[in-house]
N, C-alpha and C positions, 0 to 999 in steps of 0.2 A: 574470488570468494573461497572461504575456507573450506567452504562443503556444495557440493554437487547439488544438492538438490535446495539449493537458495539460491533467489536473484536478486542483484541489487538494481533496480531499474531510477533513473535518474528521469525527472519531470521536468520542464524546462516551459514558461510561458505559460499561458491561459487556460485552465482545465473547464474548457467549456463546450458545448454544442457542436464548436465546429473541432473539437480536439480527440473528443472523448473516445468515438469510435474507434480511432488510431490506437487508441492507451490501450484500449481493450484488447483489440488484436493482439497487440504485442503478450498483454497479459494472459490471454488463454495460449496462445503458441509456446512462455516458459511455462506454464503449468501442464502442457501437451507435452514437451520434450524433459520430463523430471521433475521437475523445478517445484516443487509443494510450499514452499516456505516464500514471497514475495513482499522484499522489501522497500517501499516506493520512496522514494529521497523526493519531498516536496519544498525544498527549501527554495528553490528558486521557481516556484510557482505564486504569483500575485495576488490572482484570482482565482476561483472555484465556483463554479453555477451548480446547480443540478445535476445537471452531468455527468459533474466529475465526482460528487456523490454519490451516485447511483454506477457510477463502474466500479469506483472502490468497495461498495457493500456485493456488488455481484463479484469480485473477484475474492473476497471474505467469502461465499458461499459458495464459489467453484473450489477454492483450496480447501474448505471444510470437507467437501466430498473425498478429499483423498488426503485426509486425515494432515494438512497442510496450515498455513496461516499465512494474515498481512500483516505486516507492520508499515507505521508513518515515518520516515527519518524529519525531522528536526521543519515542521511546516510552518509556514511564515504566520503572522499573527492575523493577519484577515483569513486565511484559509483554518488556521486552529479553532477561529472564531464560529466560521459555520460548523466544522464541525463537534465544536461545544453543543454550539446551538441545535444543531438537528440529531442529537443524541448520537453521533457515530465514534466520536471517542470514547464513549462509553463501551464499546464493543470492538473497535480496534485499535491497539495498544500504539501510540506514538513516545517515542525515542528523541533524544536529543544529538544523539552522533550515529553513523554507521556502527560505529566502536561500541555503543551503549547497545546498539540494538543484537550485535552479533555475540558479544557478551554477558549482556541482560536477558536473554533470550532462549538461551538452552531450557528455562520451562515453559517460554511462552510461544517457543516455536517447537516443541514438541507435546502440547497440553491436547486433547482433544476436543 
């Protein structure tokens, strides 16, 4: 990664009930050790429950407290779909490449 306080976290498999916990951990531990800016690559994520909606909005509002941000990379069309659907793209910015998000991003990862 081009800068320290960004992560790129890659998603792999089913963001659901039995996953989510996991994602989470992971997600507050870069945002404990620097990390404010957290980029989550769901391109090879199938599915998306609840879950994985509700980690992604609560790691939007842990990185908001320390002046931080998410971004989506490039999510699969069932997983875009919910989050059309439950209004969360509305509020966090998805990317079509790593590339777009780390170069599209100088104001939207550092906007407050």
């Amino acid at each position: 990664m081009p800068r320290e306080d960004v992560a790129l976290v890659v998603v792999k498999g089913f963001l659901d009930v039995d996953t989510a916990t996991e994602l989470h951990h992971h997600l507050a531990n870069q945002v404990h050790h620097g990390r404010r800016h957290l980029l989550l690559d769901l391109s090879a994520v199938p599915f998306m429950d609840s879950s994985g909606i509700n980690i992604i909005l609560r790691a939007y509002r842990e990185t908001r407290q320390v002046e931080g941000s998410v971004g989506l990379i490039a999510p699969a069309p069932a997983v875009r779909r919910i989050l059309d659907l439950t209004g969360v793209s509305l509020t966090v910015p998805s990317f079509a490449s790593v590339d777009e998000a780390l170069t599209g991003t100088s104001d939207t990862l550092s906007r407050p």
